[in-house]
N, C-alpha and C positions, 0 to 999 in steps of 0.2 A: 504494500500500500504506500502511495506516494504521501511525502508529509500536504499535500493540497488535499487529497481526502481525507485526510486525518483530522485536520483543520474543518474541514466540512462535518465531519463526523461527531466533534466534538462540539462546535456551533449546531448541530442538530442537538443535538443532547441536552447543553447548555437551555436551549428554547425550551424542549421538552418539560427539562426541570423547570427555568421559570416559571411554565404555563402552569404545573400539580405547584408550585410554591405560591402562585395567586389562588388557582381555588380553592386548597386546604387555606390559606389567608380570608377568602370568602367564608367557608366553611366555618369556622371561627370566629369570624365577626358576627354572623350568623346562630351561631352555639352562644355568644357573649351576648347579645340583643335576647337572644331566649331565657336566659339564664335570669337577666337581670329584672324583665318584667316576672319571670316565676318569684324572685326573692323578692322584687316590690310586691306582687300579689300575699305573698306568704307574712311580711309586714304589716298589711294591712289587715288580713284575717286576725295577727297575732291579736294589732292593738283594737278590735272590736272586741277581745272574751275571747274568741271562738279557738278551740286548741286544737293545733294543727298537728294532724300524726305525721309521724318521723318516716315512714316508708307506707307502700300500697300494703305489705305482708301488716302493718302495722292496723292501717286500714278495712283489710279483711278480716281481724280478729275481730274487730270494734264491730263492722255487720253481722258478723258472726252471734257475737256477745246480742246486740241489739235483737237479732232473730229470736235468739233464744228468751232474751226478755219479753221481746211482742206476745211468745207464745206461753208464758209461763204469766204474764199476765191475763190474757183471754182466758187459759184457765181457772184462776182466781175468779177473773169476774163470775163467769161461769158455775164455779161453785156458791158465790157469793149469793148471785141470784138463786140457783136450787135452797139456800138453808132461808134466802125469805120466804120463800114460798111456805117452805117447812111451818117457817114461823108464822105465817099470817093463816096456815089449815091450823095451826094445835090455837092459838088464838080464836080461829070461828069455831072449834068445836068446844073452848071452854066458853067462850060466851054464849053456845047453843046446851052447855049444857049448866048454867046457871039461870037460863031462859026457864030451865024444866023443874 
């Protein structure tokens, strides 16, 4: 190979790299713009109360949790309503049977 291809060769190369050195630089600025609206958003949520879980795995324990509280409350209610009912039959049959 003469040193004129070589030169050419490495002036190819050189472009190449420039070109992946701009768009990972894009890419980046692009990661950095994401990054910083995510952590302004996360600031915000902080300073309203609202507590921000630390990962999604963090996040699916807490729906997890909440599932199992929706359902462990329904049945509360659930039962809560069966024992009035309890109460308001042993109630109408003692008033029915002081009526007698």
């Amino acid at each position: 190979m003469s040193d004129s291809e070589h030169q050419l060769e490495a002036v190819s190369a050189f472009e190449e790299l420039d070109q992946l050195v701009r768009h990972l630089g894009e890419e980046l600025a692009s990661f950095r713009k994401r990054a910083l609206v995510a952590e302004a958003r996360v600031r915000e949520l902080e300073g309203s109360g609202v507590e921000v879980p630390a990962s999604s795995a963090e996040l699916r324990k807490l729906e997890r949790e909440n599932t199992d509280l929706r359902a462990r409350l329904e049945k509360a209610t659930s039962r809560t309503r069966e024992m009035l009912e309890r109460v308001r039959f042993l109630r109408q049959q003692h008033v029915r049977g002081v009526e007698r």
